[in-house]
PyMOL CGO cylinders between C-alpha atoms (Angstrom):
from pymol import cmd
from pymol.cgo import CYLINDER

trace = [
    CYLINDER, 26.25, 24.98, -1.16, 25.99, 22.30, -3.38, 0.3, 1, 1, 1, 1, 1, 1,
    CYLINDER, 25.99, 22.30, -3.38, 22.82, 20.78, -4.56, 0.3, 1, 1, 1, 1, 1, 1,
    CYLINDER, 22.82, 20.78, -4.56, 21.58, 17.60, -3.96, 0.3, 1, 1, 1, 1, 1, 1,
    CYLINDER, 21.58, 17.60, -3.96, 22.69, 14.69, -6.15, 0.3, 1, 1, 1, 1, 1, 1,
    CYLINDER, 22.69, 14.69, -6.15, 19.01, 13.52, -7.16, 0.3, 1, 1, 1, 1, 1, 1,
    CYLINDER, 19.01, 13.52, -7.16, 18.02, 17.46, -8.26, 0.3, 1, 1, 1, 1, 1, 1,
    CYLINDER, 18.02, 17.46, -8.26, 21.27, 17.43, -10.61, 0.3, 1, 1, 1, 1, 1, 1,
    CYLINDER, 21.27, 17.43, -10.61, 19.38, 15.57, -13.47, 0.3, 1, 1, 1, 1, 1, 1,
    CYLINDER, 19.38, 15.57, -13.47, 15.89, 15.68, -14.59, 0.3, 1, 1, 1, 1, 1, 1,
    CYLINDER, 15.89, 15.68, -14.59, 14.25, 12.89, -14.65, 0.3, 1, 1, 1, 1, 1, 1,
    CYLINDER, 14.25, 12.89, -14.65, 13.80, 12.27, -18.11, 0.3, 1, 1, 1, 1, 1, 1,
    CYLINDER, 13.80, 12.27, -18.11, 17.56, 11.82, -18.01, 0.3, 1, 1, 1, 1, 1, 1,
    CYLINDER, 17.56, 11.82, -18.01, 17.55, 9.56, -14.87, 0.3, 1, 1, 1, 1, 1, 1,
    CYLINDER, 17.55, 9.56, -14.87, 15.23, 7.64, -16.86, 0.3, 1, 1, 1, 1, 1, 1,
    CYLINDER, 15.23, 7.64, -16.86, 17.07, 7.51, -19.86, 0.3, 1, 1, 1, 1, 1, 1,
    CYLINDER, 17.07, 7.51, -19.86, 20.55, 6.36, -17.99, 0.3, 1, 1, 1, 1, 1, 1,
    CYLINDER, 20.55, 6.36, -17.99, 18.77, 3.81, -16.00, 0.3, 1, 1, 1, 1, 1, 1,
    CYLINDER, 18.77, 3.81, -16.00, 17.13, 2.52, -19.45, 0.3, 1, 1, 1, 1, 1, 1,
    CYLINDER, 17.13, 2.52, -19.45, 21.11, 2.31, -20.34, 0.3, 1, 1, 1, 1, 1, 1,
    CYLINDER, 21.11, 2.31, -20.34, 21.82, 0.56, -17.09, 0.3, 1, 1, 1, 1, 1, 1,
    CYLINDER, 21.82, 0.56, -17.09, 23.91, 3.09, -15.39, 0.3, 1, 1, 1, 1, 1, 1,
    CYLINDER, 23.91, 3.09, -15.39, 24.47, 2.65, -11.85, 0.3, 1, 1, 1, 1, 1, 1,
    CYLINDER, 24.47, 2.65, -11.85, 24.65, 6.40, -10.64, 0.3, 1, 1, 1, 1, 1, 1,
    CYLINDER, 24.65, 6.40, -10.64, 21.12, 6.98, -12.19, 0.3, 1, 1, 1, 1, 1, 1,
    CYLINDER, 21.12, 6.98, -12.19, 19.64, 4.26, -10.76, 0.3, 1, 1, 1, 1, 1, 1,
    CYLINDER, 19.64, 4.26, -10.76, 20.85, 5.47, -7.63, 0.3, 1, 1, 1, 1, 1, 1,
    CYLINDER, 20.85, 5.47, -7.63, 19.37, 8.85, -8.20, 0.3, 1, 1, 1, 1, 1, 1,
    CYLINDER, 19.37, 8.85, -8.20, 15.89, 7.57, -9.08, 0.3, 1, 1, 1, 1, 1, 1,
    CYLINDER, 15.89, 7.57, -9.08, 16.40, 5.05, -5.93, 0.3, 1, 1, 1, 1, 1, 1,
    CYLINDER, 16.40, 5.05, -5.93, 17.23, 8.17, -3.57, 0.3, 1, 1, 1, 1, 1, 1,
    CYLINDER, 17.23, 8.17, -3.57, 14.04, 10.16, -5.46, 0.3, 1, 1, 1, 1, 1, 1,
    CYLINDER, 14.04, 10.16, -5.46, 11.61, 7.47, -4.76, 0.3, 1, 1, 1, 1, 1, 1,
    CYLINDER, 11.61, 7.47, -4.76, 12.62, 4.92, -2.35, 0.3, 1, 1, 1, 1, 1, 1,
    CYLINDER, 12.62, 4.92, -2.35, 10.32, 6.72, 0.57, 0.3, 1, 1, 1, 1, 1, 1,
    CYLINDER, 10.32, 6.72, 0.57, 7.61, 7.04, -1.61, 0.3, 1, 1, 1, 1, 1, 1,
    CYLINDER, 7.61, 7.04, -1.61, 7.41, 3.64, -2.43, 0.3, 1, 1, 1, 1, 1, 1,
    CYLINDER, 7.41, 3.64, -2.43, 8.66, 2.30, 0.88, 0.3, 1, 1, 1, 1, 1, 1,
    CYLINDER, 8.66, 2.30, 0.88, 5.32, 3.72, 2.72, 0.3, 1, 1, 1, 1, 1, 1,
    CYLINDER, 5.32, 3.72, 2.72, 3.50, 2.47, -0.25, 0.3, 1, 1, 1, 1, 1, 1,
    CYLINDER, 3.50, 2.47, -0.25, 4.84, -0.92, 0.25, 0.3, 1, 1, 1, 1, 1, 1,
    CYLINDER, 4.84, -0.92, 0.25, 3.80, -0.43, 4.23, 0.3, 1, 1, 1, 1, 1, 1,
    CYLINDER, 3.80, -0.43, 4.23, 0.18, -0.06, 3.36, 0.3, 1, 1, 1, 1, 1, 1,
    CYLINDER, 0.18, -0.06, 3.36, 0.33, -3.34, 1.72, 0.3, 1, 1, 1, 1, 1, 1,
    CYLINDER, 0.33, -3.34, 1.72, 2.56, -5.49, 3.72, 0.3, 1, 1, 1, 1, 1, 1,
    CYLINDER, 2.56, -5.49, 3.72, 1.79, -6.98, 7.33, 0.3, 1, 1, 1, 1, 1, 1,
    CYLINDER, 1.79, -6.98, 7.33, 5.26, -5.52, 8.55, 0.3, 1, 1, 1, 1, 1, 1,
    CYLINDER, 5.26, -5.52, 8.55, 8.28, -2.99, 8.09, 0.3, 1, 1, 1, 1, 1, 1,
    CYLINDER, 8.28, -2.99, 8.09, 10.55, -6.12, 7.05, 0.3, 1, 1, 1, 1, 1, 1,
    CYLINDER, 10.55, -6.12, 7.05, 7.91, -7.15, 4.57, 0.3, 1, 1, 1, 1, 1, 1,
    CYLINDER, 7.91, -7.15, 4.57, 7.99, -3.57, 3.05, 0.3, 1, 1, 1, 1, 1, 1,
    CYLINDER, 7.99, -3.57, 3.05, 11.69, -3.36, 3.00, 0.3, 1, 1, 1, 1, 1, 1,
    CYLINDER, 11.69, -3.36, 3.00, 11.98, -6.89, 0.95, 0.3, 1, 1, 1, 1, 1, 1,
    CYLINDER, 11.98, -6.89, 0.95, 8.91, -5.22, -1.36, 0.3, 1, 1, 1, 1, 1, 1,
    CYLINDER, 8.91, -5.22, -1.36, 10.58, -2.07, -1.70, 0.3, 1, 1, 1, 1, 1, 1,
    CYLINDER, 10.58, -2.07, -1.70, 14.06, -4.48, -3.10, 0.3, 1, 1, 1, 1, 1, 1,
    CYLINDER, 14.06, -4.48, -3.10, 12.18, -6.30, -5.06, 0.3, 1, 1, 1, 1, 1, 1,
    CYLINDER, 12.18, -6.30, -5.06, 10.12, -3.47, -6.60, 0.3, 1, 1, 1, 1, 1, 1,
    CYLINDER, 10.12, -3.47, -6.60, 13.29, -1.84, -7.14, 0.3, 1, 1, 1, 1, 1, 1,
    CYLINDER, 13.29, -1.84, -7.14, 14.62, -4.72, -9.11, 0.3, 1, 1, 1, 1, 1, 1,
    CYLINDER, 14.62, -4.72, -9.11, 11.57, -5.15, -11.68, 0.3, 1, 1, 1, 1, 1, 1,
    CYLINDER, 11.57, -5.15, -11.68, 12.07, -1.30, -11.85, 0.3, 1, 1, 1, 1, 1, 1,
    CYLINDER, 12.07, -1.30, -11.85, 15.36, -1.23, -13.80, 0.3, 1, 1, 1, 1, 1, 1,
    CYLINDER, 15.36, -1.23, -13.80, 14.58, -4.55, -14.83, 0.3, 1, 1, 1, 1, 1, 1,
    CYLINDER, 14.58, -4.55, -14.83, 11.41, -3.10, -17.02, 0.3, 1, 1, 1, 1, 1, 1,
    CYLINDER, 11.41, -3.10, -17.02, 12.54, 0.44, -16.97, 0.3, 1, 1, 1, 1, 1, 1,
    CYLINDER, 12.54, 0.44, -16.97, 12.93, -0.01, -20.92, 0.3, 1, 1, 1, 1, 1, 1,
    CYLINDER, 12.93, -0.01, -20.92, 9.69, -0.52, -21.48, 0.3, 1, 1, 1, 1, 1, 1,
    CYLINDER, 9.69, -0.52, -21.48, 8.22, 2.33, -20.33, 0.3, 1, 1, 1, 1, 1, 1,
    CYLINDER, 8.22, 2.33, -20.33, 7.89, 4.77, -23.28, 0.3, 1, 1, 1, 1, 1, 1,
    CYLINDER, 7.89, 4.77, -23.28, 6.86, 8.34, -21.28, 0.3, 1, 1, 1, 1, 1, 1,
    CYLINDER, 6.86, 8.34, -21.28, 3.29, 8.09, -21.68, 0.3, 1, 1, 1, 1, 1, 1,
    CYLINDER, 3.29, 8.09, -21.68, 1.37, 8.69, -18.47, 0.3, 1, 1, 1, 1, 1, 1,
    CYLINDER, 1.37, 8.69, -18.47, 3.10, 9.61, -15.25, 0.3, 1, 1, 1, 1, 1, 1,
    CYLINDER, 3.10, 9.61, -15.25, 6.45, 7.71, -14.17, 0.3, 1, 1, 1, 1, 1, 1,
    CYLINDER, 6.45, 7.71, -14.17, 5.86, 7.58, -10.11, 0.3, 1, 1, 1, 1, 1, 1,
    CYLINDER, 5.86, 7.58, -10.11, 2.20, 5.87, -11.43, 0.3, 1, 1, 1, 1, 1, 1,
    CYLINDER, 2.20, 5.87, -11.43, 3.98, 3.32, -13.51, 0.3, 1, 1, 1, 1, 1, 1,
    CYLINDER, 3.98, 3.32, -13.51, 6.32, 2.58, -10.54, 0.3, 1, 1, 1, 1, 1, 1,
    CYLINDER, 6.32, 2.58, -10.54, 3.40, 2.81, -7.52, 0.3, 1, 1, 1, 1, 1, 1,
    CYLINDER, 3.40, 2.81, -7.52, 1.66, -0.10, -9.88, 0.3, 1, 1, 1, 1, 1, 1,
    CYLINDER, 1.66, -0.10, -9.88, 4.74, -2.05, -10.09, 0.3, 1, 1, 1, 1, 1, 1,
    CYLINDER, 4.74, -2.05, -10.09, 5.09, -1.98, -6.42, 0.3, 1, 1, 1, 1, 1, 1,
    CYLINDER, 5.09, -1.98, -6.42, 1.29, -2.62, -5.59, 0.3, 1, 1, 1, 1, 1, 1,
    CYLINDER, 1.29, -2.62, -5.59, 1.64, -5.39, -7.90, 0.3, 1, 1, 1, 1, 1, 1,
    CYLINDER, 1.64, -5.39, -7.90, 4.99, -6.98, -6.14, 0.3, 1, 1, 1, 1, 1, 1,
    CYLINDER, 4.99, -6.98, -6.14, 3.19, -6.87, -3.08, 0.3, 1, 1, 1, 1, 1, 1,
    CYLINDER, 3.19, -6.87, -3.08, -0.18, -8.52, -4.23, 0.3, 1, 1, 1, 1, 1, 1,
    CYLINDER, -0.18, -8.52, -4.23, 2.28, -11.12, -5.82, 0.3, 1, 1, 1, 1, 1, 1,
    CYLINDER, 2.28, -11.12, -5.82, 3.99, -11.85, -2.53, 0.3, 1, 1, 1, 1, 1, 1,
    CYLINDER, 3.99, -11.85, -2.53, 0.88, -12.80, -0.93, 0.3, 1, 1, 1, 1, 1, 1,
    CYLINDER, 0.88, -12.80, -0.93, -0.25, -15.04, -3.68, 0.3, 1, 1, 1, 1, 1, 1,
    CYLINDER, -0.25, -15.04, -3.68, 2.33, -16.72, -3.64, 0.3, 1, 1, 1, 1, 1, 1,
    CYLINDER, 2.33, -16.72, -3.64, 2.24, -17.33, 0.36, 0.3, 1, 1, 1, 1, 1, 1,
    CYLINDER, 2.24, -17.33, 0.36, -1.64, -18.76, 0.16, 0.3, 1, 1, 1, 1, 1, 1,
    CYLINDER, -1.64, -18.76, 0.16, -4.93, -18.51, -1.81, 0.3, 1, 1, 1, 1, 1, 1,
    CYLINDER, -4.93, -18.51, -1.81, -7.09, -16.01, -1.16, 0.3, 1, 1, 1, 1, 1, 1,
    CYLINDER, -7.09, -16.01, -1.16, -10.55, -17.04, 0.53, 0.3, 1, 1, 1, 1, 1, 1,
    CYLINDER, -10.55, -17.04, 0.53, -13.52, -17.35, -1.95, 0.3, 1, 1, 1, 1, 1, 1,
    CYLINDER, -13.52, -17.35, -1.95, -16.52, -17.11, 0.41, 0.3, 1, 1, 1, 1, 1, 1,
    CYLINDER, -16.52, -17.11, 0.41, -18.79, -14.33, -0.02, 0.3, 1, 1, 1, 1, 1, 1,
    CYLINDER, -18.79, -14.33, -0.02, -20.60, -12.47, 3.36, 0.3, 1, 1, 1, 1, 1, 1,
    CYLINDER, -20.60, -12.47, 3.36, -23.90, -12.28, 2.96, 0.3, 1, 1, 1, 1, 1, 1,
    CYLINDER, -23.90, -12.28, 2.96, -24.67, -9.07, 4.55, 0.3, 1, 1, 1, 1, 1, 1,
    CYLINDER, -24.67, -9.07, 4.55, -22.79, -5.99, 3.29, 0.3, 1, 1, 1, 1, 1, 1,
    CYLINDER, -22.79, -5.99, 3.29, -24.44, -3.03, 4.81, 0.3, 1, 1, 1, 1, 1, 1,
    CYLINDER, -24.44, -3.03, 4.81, -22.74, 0.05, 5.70, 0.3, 1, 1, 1, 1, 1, 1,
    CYLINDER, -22.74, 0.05, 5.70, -19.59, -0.26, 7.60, 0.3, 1, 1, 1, 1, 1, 1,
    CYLINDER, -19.59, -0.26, 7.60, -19.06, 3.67, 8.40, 0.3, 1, 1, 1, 1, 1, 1,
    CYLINDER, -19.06, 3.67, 8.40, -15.66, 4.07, 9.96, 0.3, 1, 1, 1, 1, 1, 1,
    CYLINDER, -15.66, 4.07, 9.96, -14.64, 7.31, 8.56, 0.3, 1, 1, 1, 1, 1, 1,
    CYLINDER, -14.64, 7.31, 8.56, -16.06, 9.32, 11.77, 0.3, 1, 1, 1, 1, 1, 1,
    CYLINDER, -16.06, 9.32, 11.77, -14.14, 7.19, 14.32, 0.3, 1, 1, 1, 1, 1, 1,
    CYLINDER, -14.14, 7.19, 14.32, -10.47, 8.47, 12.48, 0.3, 1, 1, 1, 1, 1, 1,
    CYLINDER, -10.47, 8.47, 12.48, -10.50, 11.15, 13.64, 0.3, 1, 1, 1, 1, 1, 1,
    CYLINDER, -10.50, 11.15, 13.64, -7.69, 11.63, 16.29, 0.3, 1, 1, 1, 1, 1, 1,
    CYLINDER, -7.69, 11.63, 16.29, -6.10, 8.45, 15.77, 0.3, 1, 1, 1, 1, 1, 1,
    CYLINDER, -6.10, 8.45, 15.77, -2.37, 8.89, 15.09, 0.3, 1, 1, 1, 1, 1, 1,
    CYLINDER, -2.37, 8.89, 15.09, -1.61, 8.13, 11.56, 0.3, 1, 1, 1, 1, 1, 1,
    CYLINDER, -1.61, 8.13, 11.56, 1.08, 4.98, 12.47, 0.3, 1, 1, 1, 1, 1, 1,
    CYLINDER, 1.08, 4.98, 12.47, -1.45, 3.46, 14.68, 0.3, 1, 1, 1, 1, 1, 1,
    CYLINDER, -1.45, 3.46, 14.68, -4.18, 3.72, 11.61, 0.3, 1, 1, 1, 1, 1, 1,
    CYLINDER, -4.18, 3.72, 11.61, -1.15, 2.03, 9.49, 0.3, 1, 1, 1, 1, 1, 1,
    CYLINDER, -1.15, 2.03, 9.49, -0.81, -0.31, 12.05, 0.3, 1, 1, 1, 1, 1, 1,
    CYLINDER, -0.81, -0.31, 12.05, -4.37, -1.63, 12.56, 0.3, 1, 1, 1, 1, 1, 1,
    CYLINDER, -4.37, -1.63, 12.56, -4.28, -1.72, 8.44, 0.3, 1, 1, 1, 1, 1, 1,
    CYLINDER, -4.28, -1.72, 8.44, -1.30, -3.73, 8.80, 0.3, 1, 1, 1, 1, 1, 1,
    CYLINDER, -1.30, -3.73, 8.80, -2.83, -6.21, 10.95, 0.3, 1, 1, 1, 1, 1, 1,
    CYLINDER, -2.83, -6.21, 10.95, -5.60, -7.23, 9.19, 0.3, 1, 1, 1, 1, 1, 1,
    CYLINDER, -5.60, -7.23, 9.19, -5.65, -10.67, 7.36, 0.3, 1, 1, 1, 1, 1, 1,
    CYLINDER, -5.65, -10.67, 7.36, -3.59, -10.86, 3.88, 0.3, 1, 1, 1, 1, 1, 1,
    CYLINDER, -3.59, -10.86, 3.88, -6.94, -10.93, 1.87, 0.3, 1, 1, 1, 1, 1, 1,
    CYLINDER, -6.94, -10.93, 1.87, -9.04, -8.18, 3.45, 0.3, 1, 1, 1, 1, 1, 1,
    CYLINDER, -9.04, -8.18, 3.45, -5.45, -5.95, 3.81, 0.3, 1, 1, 1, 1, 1, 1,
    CYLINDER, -5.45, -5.95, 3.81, -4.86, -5.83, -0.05, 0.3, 1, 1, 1, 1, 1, 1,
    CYLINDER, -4.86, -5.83, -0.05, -8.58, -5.18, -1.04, 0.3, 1, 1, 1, 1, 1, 1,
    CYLINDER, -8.58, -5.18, -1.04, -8.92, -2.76, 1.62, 0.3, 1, 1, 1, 1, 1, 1,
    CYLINDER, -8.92, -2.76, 1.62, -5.91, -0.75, 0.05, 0.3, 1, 1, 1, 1, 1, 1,
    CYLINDER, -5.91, -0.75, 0.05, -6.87, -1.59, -3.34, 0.3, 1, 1, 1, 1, 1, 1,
    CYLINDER, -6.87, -1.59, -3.34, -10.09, -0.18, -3.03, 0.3, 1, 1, 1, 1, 1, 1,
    CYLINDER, -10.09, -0.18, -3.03, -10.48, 2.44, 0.03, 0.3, 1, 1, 1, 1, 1, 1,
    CYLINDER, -10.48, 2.44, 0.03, -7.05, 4.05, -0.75, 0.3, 1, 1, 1, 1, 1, 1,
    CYLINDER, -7.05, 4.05, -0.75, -5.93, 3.78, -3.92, 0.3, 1, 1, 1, 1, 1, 1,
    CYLINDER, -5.93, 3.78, -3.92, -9.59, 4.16, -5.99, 0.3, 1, 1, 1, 1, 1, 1,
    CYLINDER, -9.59, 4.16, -5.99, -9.71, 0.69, -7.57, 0.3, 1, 1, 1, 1, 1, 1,
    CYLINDER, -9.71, 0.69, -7.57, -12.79, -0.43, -8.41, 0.3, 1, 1, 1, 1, 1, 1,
    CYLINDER, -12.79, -0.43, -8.41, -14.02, -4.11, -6.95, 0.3, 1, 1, 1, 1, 1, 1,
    CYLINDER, -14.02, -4.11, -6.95, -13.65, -5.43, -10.80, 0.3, 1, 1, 1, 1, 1, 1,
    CYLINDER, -13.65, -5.43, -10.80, -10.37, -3.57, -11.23, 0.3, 1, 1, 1, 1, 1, 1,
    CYLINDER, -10.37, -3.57, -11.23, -9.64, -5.17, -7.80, 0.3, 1, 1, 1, 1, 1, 1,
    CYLINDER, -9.64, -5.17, -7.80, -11.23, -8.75, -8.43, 0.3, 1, 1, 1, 1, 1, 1,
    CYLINDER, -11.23, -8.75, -8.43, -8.85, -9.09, -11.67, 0.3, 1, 1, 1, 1, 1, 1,
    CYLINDER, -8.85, -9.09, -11.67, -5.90, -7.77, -9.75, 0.3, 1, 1, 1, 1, 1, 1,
    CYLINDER, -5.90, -7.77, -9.75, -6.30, -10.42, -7.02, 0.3, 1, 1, 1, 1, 1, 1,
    CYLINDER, -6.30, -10.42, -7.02, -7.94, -13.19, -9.23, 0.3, 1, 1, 1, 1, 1, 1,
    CYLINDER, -7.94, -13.19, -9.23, -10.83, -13.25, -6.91, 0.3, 1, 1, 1, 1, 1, 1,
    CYLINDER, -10.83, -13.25, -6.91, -14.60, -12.52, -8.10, 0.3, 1, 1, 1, 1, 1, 1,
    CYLINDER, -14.60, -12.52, -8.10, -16.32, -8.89, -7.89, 0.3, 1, 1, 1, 1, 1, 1,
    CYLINDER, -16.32, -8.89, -7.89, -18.44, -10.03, -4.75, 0.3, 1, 1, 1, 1, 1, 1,
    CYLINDER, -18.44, -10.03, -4.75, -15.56, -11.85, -2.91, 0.3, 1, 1, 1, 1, 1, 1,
    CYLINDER, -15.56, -11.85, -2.91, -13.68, -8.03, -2.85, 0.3, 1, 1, 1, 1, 1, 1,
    CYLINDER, -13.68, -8.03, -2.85, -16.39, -6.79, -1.73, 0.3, 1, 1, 1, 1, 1, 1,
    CYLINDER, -16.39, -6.79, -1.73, -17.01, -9.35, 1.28, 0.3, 1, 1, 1, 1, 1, 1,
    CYLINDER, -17.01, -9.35, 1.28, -13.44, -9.17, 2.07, 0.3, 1, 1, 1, 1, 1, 1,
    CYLINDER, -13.44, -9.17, 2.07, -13.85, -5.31, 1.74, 0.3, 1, 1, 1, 1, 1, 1,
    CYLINDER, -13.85, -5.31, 1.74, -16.63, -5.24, 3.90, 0.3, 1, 1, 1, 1, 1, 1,
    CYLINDER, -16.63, -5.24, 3.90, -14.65, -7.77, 6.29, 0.3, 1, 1, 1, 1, 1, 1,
    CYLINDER, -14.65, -7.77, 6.29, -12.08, -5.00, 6.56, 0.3, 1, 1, 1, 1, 1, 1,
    CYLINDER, -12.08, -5.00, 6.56, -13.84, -2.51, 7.61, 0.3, 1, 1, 1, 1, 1, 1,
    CYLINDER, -13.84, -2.51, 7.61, -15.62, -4.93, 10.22, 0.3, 1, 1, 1, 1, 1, 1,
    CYLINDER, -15.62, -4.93, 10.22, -12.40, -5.48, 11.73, 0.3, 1, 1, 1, 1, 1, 1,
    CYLINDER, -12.40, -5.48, 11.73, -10.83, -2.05, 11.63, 0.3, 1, 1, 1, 1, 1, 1,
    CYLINDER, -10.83, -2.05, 11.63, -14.18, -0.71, 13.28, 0.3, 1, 1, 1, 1, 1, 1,
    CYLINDER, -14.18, -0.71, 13.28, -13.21, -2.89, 15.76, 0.3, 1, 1, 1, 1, 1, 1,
    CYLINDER, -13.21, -2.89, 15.76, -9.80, -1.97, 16.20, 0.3, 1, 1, 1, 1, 1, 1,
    CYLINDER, -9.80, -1.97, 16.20, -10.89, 2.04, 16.30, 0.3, 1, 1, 1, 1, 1, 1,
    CYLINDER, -10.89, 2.04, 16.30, -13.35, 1.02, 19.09, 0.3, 1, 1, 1, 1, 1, 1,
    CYLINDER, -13.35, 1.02, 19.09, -10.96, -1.15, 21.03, 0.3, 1, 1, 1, 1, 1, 1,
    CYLINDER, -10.96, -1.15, 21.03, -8.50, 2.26, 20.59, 0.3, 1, 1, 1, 1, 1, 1,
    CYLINDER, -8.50, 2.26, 20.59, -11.00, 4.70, 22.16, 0.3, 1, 1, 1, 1, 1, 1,
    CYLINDER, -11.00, 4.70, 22.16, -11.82, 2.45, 24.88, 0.3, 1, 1, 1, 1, 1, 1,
    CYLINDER, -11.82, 2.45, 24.88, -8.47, 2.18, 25.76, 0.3, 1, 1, 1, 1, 1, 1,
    CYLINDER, -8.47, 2.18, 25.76, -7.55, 5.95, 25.24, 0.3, 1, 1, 1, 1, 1, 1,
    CYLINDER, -7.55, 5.95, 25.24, -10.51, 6.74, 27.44, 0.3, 1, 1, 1, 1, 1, 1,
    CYLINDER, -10.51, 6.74, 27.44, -9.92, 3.98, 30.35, 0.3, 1, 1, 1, 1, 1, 1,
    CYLINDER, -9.92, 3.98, 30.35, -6.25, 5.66, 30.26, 0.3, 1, 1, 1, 1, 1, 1,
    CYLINDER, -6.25, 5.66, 30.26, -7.42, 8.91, 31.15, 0.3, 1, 1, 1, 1, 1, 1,
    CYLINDER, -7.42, 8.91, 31.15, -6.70, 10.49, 33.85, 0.3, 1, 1, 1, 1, 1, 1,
    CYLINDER, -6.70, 10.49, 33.85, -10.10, 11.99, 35.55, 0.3, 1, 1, 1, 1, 1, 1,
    CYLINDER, -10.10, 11.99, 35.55, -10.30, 15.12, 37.53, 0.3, 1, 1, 1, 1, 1, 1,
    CYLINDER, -10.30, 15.12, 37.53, -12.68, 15.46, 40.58, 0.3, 1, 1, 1, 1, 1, 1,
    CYLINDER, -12.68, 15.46, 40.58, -12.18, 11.93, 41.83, 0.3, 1, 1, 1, 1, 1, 1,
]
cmd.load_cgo(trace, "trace")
């Protein structure tokens, strides 16, 4: 049996023939990574067709900037930051992000109510949040930024990623409750 196409080359070779624009190798890194960075782009877009126009345009910058990246530091990293940055740049571009700060940020614990909540209905109620409180929430909750790492990302201050972090959670609290509600009401009782 022959082996797949995108094991045939390491990938400091793909890299290196996709610096020298050749197609078949940026085919090969597009087969290696385009899942990877597809569900990366779902976590920060409001819908599949969103991610899929991300995931092109990532793509493009990619092989467009593929020259400057000189080895150092890991290669999926360099192109997860590209694609978290497309993203955040699509939704500038679409409307400002809101400057008010909440007031009250205490503890917004939804970690206990995940549990048992199918992982494409969590993606969902992530995807449905508002633009603002969507890309902090991801920024910060799942991919470790910190609120000033996240703040210069999104050109917003330190306590406005925090409201809108806070916000976030508010709503996806919300969302989980709303889901066990309606799992419970749905089920079917014995005894009746």
């Amino acid at each position: 049996m022959k082996p797949l196409a995108v094991n045939s080359h390491s990938l400091e070779h793909i890299i290196s023939e996709c610096q020298k624009n050749k197609r078949k190798a940026q085919n090969e890194l597009f087969t290696k990574y385009k899942d990877t960075l597809y569900f990366l782009s779902l976590k920060y877009c409001r819908n599949e067709a969103d991610a899929e126009d991300n995931l092109q345009e990532s793509f493009m910058t990619i092989f467009e900037k593929i020259k400057t990246y000189k080895g150092k530091g890991s290669f999926e990293g360099w192109m997860k930051r590209i694609t978290i940055y497309k993203a955040i740049d699509r939704y500038k571009k679409q409307k400002e992000f809101p400057t008010e700060e909440f007031p009250s940020l205490e503890d917004t614990s939804i970690e206990k109510e995940l549990t048992k909540i199918p992982l494409g209905t969590l993606l969902g109620f992530v995807q449905e949040l508002p633009d603002q409180y969507r890309l902090v929430f991801n920024l910060f909750q799942l991919d470790g930024y910190s609120h000033r790492e996240v703040s210069q990302m999104l050109s917003i201050s330190e306590s406005t990623s925090k409201s809108n972090y806070h916000r976030a959670k508010l709503i996806l609290k919300q969302k989980i409750t709303d889901y066990h509600l309606e799992v419970q009401k749905n089920k079917p009782s014995y005894g009746s």
